[in-house]
LUMFI-493065 format. One record per residue (C-alpha): residue in three letters; x, y negated, z negated. Coordinates in steps of 0.5 Angstrom, whole numbers, padded with zeros to 4 digits, always signed. Example, Ala and Ser with C-alpha at 12.3 -4.5 7.8 and 13.67 -1.06 7.14 Angstrom:
ala+0025+0009-0016 ser+0027+0002-0014 
END
This chain:
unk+0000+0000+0000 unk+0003-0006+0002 unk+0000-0010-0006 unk+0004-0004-0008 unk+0010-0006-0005 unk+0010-0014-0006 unk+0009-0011-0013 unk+0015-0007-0013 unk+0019-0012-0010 unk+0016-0018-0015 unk+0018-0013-0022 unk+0026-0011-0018 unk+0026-0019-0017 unk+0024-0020-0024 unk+0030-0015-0027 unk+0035-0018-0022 unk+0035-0024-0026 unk+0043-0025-0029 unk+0041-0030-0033 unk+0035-0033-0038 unk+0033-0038-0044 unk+0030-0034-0049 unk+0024-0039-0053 unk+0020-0038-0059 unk+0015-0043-0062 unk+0013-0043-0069 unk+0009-0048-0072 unk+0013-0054-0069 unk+0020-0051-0069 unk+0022-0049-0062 unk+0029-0044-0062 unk+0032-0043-0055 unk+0038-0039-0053 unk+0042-0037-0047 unk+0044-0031-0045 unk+0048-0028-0038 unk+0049-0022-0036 unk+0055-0020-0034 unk+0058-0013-0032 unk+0054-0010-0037 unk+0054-0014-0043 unk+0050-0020-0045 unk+0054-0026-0047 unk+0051-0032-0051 unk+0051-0038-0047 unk+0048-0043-0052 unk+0044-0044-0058 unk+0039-0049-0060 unk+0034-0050-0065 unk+0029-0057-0066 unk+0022-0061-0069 unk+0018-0061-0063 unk+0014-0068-0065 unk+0008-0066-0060 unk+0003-0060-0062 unk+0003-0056-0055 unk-0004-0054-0056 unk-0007-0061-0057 unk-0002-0067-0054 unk-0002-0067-0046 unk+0002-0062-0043 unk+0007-0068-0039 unk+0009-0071-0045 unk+0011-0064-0048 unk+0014-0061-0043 unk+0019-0069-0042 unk+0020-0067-0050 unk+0022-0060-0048 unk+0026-0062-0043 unk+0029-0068-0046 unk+0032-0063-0052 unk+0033-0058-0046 unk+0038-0063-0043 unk+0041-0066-0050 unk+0044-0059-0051 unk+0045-0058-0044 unk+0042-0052-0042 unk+0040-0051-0035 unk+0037-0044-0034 unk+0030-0045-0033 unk+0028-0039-0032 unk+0025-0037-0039 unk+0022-0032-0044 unk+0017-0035-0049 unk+0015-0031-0056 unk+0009-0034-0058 unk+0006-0036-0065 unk+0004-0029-0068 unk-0001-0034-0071 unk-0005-0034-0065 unk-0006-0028-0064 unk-0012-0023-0066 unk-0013-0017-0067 unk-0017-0010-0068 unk-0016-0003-0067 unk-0019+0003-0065 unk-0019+0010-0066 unk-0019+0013-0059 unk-0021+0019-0057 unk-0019+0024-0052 unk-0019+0022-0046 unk-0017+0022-0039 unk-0012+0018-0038 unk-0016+0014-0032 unk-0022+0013-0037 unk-0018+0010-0043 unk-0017+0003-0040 unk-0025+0002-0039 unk-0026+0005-0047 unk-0022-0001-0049 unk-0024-0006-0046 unk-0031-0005-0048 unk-0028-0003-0054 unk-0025-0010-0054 unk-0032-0013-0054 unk-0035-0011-0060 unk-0028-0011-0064 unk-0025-0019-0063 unk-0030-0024-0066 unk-0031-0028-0060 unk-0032-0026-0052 unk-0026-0022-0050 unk-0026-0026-0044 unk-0024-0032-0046 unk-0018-0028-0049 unk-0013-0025-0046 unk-0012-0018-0049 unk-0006-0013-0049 unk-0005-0006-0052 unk+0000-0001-0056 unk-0003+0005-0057 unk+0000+0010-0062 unk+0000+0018-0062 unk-0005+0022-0067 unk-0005+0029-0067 unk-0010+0033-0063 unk-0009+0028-0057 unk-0013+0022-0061 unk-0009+0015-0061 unk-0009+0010-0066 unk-0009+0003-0061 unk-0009-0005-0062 unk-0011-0009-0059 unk-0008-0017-0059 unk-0012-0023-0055 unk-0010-0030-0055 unk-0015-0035-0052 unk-0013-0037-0045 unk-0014-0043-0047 unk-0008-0043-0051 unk-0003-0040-0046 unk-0006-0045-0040 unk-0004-0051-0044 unk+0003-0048-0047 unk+0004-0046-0038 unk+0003-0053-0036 unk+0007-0056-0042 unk+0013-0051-0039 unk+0012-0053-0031 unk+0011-0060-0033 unk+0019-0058-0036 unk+0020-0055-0030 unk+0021-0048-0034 unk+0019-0042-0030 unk+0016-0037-0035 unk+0017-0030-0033 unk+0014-0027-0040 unk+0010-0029-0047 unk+0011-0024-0052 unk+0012-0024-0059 unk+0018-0026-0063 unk+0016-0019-0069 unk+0015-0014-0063 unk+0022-0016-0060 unk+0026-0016-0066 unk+0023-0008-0068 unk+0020-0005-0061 unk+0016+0001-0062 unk+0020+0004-0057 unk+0026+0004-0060 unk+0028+0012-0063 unk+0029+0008-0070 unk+0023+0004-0070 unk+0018+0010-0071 unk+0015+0010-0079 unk+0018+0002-0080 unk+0014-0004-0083 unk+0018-0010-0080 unk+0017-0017-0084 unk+0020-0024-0080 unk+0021-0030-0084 unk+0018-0036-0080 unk+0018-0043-0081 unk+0011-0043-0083 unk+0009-0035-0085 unk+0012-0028-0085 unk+0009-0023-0079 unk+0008-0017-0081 unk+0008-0011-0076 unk+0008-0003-0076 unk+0010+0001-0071 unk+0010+0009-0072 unk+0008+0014-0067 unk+0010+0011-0061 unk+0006+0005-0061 unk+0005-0003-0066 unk-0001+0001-0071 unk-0001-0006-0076 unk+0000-0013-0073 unk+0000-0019-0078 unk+0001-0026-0079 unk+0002-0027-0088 unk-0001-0035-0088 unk+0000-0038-0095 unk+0006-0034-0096 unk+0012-0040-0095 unk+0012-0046-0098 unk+0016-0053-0098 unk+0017-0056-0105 unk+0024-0061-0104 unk+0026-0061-0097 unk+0026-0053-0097 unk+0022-0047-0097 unk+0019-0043-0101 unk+0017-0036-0101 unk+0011-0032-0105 unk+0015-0025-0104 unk+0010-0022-0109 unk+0005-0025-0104 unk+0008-0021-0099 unk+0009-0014-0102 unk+0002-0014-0103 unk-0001-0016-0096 unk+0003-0011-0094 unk+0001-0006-0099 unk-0007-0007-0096 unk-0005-0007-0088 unk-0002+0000-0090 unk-0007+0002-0093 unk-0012+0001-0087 unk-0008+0005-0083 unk-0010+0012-0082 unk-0006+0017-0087 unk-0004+0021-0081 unk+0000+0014-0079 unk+0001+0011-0086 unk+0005+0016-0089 unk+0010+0016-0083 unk+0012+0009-0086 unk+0018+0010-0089 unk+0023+0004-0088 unk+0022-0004-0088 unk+0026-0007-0084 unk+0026-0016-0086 unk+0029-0022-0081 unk+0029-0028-0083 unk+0034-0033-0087 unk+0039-0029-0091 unk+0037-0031-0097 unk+0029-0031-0097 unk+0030-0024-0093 unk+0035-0022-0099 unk+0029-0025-0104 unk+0024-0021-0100 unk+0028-0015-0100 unk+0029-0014-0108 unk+0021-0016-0109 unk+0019-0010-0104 unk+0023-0005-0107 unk+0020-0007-0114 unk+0013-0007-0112 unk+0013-0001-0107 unk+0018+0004-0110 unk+0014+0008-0112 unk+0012+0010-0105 unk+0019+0011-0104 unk+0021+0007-0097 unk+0027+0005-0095 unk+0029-0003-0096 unk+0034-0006-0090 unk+0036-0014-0089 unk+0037-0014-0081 unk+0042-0019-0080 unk+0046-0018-0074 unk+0045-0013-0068 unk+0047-0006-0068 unk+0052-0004-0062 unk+0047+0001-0058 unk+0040-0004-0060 unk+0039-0005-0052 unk+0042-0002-0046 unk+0047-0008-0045 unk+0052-0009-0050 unk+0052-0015-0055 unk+0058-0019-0057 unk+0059-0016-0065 unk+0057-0019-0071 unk+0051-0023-0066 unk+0047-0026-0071 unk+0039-0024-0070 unk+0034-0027-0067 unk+0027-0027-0064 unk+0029-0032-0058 unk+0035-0028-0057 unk+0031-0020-0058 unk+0026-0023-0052 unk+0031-0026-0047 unk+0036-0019-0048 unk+0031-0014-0048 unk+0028-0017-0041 unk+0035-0018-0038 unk+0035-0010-0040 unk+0030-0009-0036 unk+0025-0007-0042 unk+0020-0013-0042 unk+0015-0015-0047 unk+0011-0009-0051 unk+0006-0014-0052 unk+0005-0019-0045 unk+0001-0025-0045 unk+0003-0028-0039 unk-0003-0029-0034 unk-0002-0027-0028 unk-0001-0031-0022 unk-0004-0028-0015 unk-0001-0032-0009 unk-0006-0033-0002 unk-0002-0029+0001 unk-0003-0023-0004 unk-0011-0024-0004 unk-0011-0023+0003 unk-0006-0017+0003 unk-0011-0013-0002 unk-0017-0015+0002 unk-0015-0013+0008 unk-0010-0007+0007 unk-0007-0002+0011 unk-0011+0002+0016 unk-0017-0003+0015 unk-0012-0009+0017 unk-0014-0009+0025 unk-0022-0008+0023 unk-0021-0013+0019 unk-0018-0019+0023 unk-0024-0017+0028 unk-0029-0018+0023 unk-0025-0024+0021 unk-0024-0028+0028 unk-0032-0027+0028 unk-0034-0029+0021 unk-0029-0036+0024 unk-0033-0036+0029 unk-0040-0035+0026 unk-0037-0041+0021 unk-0035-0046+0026 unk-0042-0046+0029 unk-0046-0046+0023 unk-0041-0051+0018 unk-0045-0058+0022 unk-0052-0054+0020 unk-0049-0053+0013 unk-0045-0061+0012 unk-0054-0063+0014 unk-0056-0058+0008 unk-0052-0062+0004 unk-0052-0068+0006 unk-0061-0067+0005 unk-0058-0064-0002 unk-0055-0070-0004 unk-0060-0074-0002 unk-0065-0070-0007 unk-0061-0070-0013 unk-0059-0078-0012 unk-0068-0079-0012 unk-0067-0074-0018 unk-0062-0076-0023 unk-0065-0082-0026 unk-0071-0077-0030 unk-0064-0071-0031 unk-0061-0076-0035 unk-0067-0078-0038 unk-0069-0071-0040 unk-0061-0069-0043 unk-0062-0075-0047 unk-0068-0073-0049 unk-0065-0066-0051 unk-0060-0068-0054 unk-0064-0072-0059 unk-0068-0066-0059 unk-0062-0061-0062 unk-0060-0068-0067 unk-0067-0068-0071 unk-0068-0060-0071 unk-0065-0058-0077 unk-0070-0064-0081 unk-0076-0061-0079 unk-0074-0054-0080 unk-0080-0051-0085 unk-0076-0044-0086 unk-0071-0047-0091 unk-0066-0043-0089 unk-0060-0046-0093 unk-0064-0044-0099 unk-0066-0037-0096 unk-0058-0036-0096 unk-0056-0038-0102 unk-0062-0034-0105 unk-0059-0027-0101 unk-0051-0030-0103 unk-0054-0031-0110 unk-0058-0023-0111 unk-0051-0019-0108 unk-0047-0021-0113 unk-0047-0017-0121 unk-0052-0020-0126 unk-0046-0018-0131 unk-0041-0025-0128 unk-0035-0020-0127 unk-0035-0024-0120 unk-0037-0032-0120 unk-0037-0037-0114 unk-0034-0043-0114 unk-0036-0046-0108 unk-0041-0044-0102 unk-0040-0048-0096 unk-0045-0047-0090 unk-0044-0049-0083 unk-0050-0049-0078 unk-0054-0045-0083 unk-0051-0039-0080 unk-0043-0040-0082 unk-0042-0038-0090 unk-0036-0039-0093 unk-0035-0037-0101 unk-0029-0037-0105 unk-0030-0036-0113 unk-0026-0031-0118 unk-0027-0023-0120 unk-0025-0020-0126 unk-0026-0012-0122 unk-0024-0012-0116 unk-0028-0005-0115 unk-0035-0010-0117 unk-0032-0015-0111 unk-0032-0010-0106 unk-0039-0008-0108 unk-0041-0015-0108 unk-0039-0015-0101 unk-0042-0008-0100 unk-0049-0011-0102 unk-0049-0017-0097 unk-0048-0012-0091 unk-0054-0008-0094 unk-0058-0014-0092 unk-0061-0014-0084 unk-0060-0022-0084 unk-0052-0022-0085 unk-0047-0020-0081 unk-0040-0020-0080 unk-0038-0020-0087 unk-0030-0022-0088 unk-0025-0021-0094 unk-0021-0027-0092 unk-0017-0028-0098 unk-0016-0025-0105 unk-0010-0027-0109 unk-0009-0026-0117 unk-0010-0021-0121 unk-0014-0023-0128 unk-0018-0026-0125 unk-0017-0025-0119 unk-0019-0031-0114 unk-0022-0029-0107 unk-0026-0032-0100 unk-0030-0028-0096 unk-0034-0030-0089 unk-0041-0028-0087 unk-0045-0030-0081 unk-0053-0031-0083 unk-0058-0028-0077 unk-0065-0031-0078 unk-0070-0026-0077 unk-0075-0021-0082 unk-0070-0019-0089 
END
């Protein structure tokens, strides 16, 4: 097939890249390294890291690619050509228990999968998948998405600083692939600017893939870790594994900063001794951690991981780049092989039949046109008399939904007091959000259990719980007006 064979040159034409700039992104930190391949042996060519002052989601992409690129030429760095590790924060995330399948059959199941899982419309996401081998021919699979959107504005702040991104992974995934023969039973953790990423990798796949918010602090110009934060998400993301895959888990491995890292390290043998894991800092690369030989004693990280196991040949586990579909691909795939002469004969009559009928259609529309000039008075009329309509309905609402919610909220909990709310915030009268103390975990977990029972909630989510005695907590739900 002729796609086939643009995509086969296109994938080589990738894999001869000599040279790339590997980037990461974390909260407004960008790190970058160069790196070229020479006789089978990567060199490191440059190495930066900067305080981006425009938000890349937000601020318009021209000004943020001129900032990129002004860095860029501050720390002369040329290559344009790059691999982009994205914030783990953007991504999220669901799983998956797949049956035995066909393999053909196994890409269908997950995306409709993916359309009950993902709390939003799974087309606005773009979702990619690791899958983890279960015994009896079951897998185990994540999936991660990361709105289009997000990944639109960061691809027009690249190309407006004349970058061309070959990739966009993740920074964990690079650093601990789940391929690797050593990275099967490893929970990873990576220090970041603003948050630790957790990842699991067993069976061959990513089983758990997590970004700890609240973990990282800055108090006097530094960063400070909750390291007994961490050892406790760690231990929950375990827990909701499968245990065919969590007792695999067998090493931590950490990256980051040497002296949080080590911080972490002595907090994560006390809390998880006695499932008796292996705890590892990771600050420089082993001799074999690529097919290409690095300079010894490199120094670890993400940016460099992304750009070394591309220039391998390996790419990203988890790739988000969108793809880019040429006209002349569109028409290759159309008109393929042996169709290709029907095709043009049917195309040359369709060009024909086109020409005679395109003043017949310029006439429609011109009338069209006219039409709706007559009227677009009365449409703008009528949306702004929607609009007040949408504006005054929720006064005229004789349901009391707002206190119909806080009676259901209010019935879920124990009449004991072991778990109190503090502050109900309702959105829309649909969105709830409750954060409050709990004295039994197991009474908070029947709390919540007592909220799924009810016809009218759904989507109920643990956000947070910190603490111990008490314990503080925040949890979702979404109110759905019907009969109890």
């Amino acid at each position: 097939m002729i796609t086939d064979l643009l995509s086969d040159l296109g994938l080589a034409k990738r894999r001869q890249l000599t040279s790339l700039l590997g980037l990461t992104l974390d909260g407004s930190r960008l790190e970058g390294v160069v790196l070229r391949r020479v006789n089978g042996s990567l060199t490191v060519q440059q190495t930066f890291g900067v305080a981006l002052s425009l938000d890349p989601l937000m601020a318009d992409a021209e000004l943020v690619g001129q900032e990129i690129r002004n860095h860029l030429a501050a720390t002369g760095v040329r290559e344009r050509h790059c691999i982009v590790g994205l914030p783990l924060k953007w991504a999220l995330t669901t799983h998956i228990d797949v049956p035995s399948l066909p393999e053909a059959d196994v890409a269908g199941f997950l995306q409709i999968e993916a359309e009950r899982g993902f709390p939003c419309d799974s087309t606005t996401l773009h979702v990619a998948s690791s899958r983890c081998a279960l015994g009896g021919g079951k897998q185990y699979a994540l999936l991660a998405g990361i709105p289009n959107a997000h990944l639109t504005a960061l691809e027009k702040a690249l190309d407006a600083a004349k970058l061309k991104s070959v990739s966009f992974g993740l920074g964990i995934a690079a650093l601990q692939g789940p391929k690797a023969a050593n990275s099967n039973g490893v929970l990873a953790l990576a220090i970041g600017e603003t948050q630790v990423g957790l990842q699991i990798t067993c069976g061959g796949g990513i089983a758990a893939l997590r970004a700890l918010e609240g973990t990282l602090d800055q108090e006097g110009g530094r960063r400070l870790l909750h390291a007994d934060v961490v050892a406790r998400e760690a231990r929950i993301t375990l827990g909701q594994l499968p245990a065919e895959l969590r007792e695999q888990v067998r090493r931590i491995r950490i990256f980051g900063p040497r002296d949080l890292a080590q911080q972490l390290a002595d907090e994560a043998e006390l809390r998880l001794e006695q499932m008796g894991v292996k705890v590892e800092v990771v600050a420089q690369y082993a001799p074999d951690q690529f097919s290409l030989s690095l300079p010894q004693g490199t120094a670890v990280s993400p940016a460099l991981s992304l750009a070394a196991g591309q220039l391998a040949g390996e790419g990203a586990v988890l790739d988000f780049l969108p793809p880019r579909v040429t006209p002349w691909q569109q028409v290759t795939t159309r008109y393929s092989s042996g169709k290709l002469r029907l095709a043009g004969a049917v195309g040359g009559a369709a060009l024909l039949l086109t020409t005679c009928l395109f003043g017949y259609q310029q006439w429609q529309l011109l009338r069209l046109q006219s039409q709706w000039n007559a009227l677009a008075p009365r449409y703008k009329e009528l949306q702004a008399t929607q609009k007040e309509i949408r504006q005054f309905r929720p006064w005229y609402d004789e349901s009391a939904r707002g206190l119909t919610i806080l009676k259901q909220l209010t019935l879920a909990f124990p009449e004991s007091g072991v778990v109190s709310a503090k502050t109900v915030e309702i959105r829309d009268l649909n969105a709830v959000t409750c954060s409050g103390l709990a004295t039994d975990y197991q009474a908070l977990l029947k709390t919540l259990a007592n909220l799924r029972t009810n016809r009218n909630i759904s989507e109920v989510t643990l956000n947070t719980i910190r603490g111990k005695a008490p314990m503080q907590f925040t949890f979702n739900f979404h109110w759905n007006e019907g009969p109890e």
